[in-house]
C-alpha positions in Angstrom: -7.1 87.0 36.1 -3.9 89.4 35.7 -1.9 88.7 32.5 1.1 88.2 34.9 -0.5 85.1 36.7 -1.3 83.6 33.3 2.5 82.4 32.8 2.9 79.2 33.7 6.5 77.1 33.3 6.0 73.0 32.8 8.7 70.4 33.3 6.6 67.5 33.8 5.6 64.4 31.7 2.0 65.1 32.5 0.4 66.3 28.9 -2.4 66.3 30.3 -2.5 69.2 32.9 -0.7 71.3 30.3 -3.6 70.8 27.8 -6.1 71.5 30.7 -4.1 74.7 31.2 -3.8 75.5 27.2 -7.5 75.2 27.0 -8.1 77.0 30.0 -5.9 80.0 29.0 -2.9 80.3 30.4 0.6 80.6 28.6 2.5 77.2 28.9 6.1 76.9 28.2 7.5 73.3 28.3 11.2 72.8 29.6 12.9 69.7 28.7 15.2 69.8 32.0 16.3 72.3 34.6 18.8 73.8 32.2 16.5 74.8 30.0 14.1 76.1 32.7 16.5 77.9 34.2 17.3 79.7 31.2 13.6 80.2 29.9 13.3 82.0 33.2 16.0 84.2 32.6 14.7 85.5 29.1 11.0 85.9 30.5 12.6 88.5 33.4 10.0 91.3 32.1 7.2 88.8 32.3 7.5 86.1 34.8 6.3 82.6 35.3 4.0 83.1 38.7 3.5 79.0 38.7 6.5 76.3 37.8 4.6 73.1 37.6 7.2 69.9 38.4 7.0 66.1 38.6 9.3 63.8 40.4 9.0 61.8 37.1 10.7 64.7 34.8 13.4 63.4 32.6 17.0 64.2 33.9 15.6 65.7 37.1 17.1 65.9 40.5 13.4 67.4 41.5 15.2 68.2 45.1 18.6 69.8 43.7 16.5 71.7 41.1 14.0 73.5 43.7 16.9 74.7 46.1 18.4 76.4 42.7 15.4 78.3 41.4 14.4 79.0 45.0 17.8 80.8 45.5 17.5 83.0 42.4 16.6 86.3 42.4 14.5 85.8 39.0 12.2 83.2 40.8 12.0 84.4 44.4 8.3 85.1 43.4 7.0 81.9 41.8 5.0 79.3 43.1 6.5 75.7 42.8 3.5 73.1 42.5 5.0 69.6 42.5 3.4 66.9 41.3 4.0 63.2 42.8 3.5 59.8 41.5 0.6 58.3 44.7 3.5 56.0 45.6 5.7 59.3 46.9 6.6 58.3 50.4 6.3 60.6 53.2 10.5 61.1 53.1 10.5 62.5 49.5 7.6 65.0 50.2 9.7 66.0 53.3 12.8 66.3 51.5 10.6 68.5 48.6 9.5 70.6 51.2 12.6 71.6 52.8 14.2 72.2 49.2 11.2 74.5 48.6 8.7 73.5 46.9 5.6 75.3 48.1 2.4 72.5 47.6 2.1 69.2 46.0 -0.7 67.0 43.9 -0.6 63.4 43.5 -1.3 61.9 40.5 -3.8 60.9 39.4 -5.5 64.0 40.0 -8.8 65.3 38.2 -9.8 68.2 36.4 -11.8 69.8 38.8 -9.0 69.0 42.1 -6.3 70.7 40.0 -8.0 73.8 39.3 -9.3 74.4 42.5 -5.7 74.1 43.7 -4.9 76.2 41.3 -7.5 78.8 42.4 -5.6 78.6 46.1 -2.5 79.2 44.8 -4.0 82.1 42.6 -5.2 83.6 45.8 -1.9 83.1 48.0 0.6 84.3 45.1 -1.9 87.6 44.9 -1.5 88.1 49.1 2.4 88.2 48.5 1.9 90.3 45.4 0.2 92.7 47.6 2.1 92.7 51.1 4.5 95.8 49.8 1.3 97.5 48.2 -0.1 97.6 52.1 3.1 98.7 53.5 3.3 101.4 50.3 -0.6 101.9 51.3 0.3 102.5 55.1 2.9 104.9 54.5 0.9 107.0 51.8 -1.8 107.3 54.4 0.6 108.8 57.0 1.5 111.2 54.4 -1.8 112.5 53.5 -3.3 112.2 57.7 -2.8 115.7 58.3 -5.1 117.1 55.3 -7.2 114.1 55.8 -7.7 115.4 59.4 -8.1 119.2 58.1 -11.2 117.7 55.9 -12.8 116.6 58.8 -12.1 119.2 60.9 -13.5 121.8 59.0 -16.9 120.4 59.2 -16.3 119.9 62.7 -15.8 123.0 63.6 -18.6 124.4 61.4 -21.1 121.7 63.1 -19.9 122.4 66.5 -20.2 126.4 66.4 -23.6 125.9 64.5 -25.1 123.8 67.5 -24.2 126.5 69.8 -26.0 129.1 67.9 -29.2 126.8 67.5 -28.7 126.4 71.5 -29.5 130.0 71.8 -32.0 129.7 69.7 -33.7 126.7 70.7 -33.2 128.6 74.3 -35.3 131.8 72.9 -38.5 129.4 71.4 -38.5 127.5 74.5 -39.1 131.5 76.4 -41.5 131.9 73.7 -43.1 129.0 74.5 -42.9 129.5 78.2 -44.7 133.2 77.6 -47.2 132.1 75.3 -48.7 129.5 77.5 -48.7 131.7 80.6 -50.3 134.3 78.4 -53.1 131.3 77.4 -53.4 129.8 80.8 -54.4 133.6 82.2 -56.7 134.1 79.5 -58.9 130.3 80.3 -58.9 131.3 84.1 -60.3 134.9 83.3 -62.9 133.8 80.7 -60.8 135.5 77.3 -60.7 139.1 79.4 -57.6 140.3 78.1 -57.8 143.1 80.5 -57.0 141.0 83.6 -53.9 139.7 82.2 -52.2 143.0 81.3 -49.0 141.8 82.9 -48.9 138.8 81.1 -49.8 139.8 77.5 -47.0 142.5 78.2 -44.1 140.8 79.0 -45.0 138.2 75.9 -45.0 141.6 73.7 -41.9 142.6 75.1 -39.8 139.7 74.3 -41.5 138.8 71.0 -40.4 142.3 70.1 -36.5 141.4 71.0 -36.9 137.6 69.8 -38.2 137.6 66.1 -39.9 133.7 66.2 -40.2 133.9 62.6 -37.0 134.8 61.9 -36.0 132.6 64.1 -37.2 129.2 63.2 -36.2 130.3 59.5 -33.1 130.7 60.7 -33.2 127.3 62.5 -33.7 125.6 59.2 -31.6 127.0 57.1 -28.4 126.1 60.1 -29.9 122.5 60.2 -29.3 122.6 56.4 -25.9 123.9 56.6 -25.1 121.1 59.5 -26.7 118.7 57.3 -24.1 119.1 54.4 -20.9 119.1 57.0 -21.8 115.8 58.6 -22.1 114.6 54.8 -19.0 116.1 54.1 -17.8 114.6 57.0 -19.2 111.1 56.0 -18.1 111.4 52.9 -14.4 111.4 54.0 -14.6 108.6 56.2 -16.3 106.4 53.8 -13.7 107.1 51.1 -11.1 106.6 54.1 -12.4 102.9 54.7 -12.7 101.9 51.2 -9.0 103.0 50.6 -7.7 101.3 53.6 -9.7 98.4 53.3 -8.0 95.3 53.0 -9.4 92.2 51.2 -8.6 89.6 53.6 -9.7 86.9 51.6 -8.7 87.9 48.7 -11.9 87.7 47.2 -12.1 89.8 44.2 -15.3 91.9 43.5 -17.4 94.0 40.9 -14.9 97.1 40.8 -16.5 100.7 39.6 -13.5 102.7 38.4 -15.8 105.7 38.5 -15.9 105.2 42.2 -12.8 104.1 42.3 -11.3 107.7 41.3 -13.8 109.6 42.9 -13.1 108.2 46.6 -8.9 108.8 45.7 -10.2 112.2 44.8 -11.8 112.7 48.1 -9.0 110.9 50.1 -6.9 113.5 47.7 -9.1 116.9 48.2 -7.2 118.4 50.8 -3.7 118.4 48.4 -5.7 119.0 45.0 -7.9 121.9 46.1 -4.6 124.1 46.9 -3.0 123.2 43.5 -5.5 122.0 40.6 -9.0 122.4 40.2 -10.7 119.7 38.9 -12.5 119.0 35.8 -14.3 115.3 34.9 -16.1 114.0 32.2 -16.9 110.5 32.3 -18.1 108.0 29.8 -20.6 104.5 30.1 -17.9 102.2 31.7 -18.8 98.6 33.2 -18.2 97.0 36.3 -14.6 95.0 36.2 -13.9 91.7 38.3 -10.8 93.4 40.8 -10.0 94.8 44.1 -11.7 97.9 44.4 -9.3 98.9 47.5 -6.1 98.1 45.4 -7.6 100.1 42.2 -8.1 103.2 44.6 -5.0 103.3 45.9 -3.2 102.7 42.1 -5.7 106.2 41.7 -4.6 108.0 45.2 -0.9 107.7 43.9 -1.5 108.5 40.5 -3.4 112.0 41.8 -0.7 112.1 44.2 2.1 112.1 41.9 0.1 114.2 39.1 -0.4 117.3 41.8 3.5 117.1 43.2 4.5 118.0 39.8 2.4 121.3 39.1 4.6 124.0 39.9 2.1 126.8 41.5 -1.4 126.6 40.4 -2.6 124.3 37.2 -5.5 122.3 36.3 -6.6 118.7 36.5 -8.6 116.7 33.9 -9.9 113.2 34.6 -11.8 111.4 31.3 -12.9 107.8 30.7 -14.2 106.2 28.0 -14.3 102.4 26.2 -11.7 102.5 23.5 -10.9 99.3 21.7 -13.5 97.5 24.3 -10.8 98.6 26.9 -11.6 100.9 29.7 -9.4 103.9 29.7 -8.7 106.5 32.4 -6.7 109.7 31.6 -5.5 111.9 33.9 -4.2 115.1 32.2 -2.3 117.8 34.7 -0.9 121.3 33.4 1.1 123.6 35.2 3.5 120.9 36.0 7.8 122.0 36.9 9.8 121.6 34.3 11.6 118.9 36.1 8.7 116.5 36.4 10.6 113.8 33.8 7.4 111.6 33.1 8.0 109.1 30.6 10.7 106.8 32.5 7.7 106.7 35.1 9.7 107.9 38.2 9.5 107.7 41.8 8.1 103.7 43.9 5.3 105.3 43.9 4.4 105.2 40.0 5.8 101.4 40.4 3.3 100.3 42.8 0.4 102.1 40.8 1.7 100.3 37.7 2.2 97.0 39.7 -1.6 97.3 40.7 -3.1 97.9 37.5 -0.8 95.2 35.7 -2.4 92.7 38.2 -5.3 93.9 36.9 -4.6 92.6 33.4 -3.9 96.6 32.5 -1.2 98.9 31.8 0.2 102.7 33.1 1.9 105.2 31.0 3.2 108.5 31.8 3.6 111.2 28.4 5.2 114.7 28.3 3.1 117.2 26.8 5.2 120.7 25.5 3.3 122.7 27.3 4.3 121.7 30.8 1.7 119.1 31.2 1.7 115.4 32.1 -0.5 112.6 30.5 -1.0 109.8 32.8 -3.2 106.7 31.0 -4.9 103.9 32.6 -5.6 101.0 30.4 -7.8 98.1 31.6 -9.7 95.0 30.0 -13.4 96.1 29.6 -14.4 92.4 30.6 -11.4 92.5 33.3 -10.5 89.6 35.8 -7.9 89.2 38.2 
C-alpha cells in the first residue's frame, strides 16, 4: 500500500480499531471533536487523510452536521468517511448519514477480520477514484502519440505487404519449375530414360532454368521470409506494448509489476518520438518484482519519456539506469541536448503531476534536476519490497 492511503483520521471512542490500525501500520491521528479534525486536516494538506473513521458515539459530535462540513471542503473532497454505528442505529440515522455523506458504515461490535476486509474495499474504491483522471490523462496522451504509433506499424506493413508480392513471383517461378521438371520426368518413364525422345521437353526446362536461377531463388525465398519474420515481430511488438499501456485494471487488482518491462514497453509505445530526437542508451541493474499496477507504472514512464524528449532542443541523447540503492529501486532517466527553457526542478507541465501522482501511489517519489550542461535528471524512487 501507497504511503498516501496509510493516513488515517479517528474521531471515535473505539480504541480498539485504532490499535488494530497502529499494529497494522497505518498513521493514526486521534481528534477530540470536529474542530480539531477540521483543523488537523488543514495542516496535513500535503499529505492527506484518505480514510476518516467516525462513530455516532464521539464526544461533542453532531456526526450528521459534521459529515456535510468536511464533505463540502475542498481539503477532504477526496477522503473516505467510514462511520461506525452502535447495532441499535435505526434505519433513519443511517439514512440521515447517508444523505450528509458518509460513504459506508460498520456496526459495532465488529471483528478483526470484518473490519479489514472492509477496509481492503474501501482501499480498492478510493484507488478507482484516484485513477479516473489518470485514464482520462491516459486517453488523451494516446491520441497524441496515434499518429507515430500508426507510423510504427505501418512501416512493417508496408515492408510485409511488398515482400509477399515478390515471394508471389517467386513462388509463381518454382511452381514453372516444378511444372517443367515433372513433364521432363513423366516423358522420360514413358520413353524408357531415352533422353533423345524428349528433346522438346528437356529443352524448354533448360531454357527457363537458364532465366529462373532455383537456387538463387529459394535462397532468396528464405532470406524475405526472414525479413517478414522480424516486421510482423515488430509489428507485434507494438501492439503488445499498446495493450499493456491501455490496459485498465478493472478490478483493481494489483499484480507483480517488472519496472524493467515497464520502461521498455513506454519505450516502444515512445519509439516513434525518441528515434527522431535521442538515441537511446540502457544499462540496467538486478531489480525485483514490486506489488503495483503495471499499466499505471507504464504510463507514469510514457510521460516521463514524453516530457524528457519535448525538452531536447535538436538532437541529444537519452540514458535510462536502474539499480537498488538504499533497498529502494531507482530509475533515472538522464536527457542532454535539452532548450534552455526546459525549467525542471518546479516539475512543470499536468503531465509531470500525473507521473508523480502514479508513482506516489506507489509508495515512491519523482524528482526533476537541472544539470549545467543543458541536461535534465529525472529520478524514480520506489520501495524495493513495494505495495500499493
Amino acid at each position: 500500500m501507497s504511503a498516501m492511503m496509510k493516513n488515517v483520521l479517528a474521531i471515535c471512542q473505539k480504541d480498539r480499531i485504532v490499535e488494530w490500525l497502529n499494529d497494522a501500520g497505518y498513521s493514526v491521528t486521534v481528534a477530540d471533536n470536529p474542530a480539531d479534525a477540521m483543523q488537523t486536516m488543514e495542516r496535513q494538506h500535503d499529505e492527506p487523510f484518505y480514510l476518516v473513521l467516525c462513530s455516532d458515539m464521539a464526544p461533542d459530535m453532531a456526526l450528521a452536521d459534521f459529515l456535510k462540513h468536511i464533505k463540502s471542503s475542498l481539503v477532504s473532497q477526496t477522503m473516505f468517511v467510514l462511520v461506525v454505528l452502535e447495532g441499535t442505529s435505526g434505519k433513519e440515522a443511517v439514512d440521515g448519514l447517508v444523505d450528509a455523506g458518509a460513504d459506508d458504515f460498520l456496526f459495532w461490535p465488529v471483528s478483526k477480520a470484518v473490519f479489514f476486509h472492509k477496509l481492503r474495499l474501501i482501499e480498492r474504491v478510493a484507488l478507482f477514484g484516484r485513477y479516473t483522471d489518470c485514464d482520462i490523462g491516459k486517453n488523451s496522451l494516446i491520441v497524441g502519440l496515434l499518429p507515430g504509433i500508426v507510423h510504427e506499424i505501418n512501416n512493417p506493413v508496408a515492408f510485409v505487404s511488398s515482400n509477399l508480392s515478390v515471394m508471389d513471383d517467386y513462388i509463381s517461378s518454382v511452381k514453372e519449375h516444378l511444372r517443367l521438371a515433372t513433364g521432363l520426368a513423366d516423358c522420360l518413364m514413358e520413353r524408357g530414360g531415352q533422353t533423345g525422345s524428349c528433346d522438346g521437353e528437356l529443352d524448354a526446362y533448360r531454357t527457363f532454368a537458364e532465366d529462373a536461377d532455383l537456387k538463387s531463388t529459394v535462397l532468396e525465398m528464405g532470406t524475405i521470409l526472414a525479413e517478414s519474420r522480424e516486421g510482423m515481430q515488430q509489428i507485434e511488438s507494438m501492439l503488445n506494448a499498446l495493450r499493456e499501456f491501455a490496459f485498465t485494471e478493472e478490478e483493481m487488482e494489483p499484480g507483480e509489476t517488472d519496472i524493467h518491462q515497464c520502461i521498455e514497453t513506454a519505450l516502444q509505445v515512445m519509439k516513434n518520438r525518441i528515434k527522431y530526437k535521442a538515441d537511446v542508451a540502457k544499462e540496467y541493474g538486478d531489480l525485483p518484482g514490486i506489488e503495483g499496477f503495471p499499466g499505471r507504472m507504464i504510463y507514469a514512464f510514457v510521460i516521463i519519456f514524453d516530457h524528457a524528449v519535448g525538452a531536447i532542443d535538436h538532437q541529444g541523447n537519452l540514458h535510462v539506469r536502474t539499480c537498488i540503492n538504499n533497498g529502494r529501486i531507482m530509475a533515472t532517466i538522464e536527457v542532454n541536448g535539452c532548450k534552455a527553457d526546459s525549467g525542471a526542478p518546479a516539475m512543470p507541465g499536468i503531465g509531470l503531476d500525473m507521473a508523480r501522482s502514479v508513482i506516489h501511489a506507489h509508495g515512491g517519489e519523482l524528482g526533476v534536476k537541472m544539470q549545467p550542461d543543458s541536461g535534465l535528471i529525472y529520478e524514480v524512487s520506489l520501495p524495493a519490497e513495494g505495495k500499493v
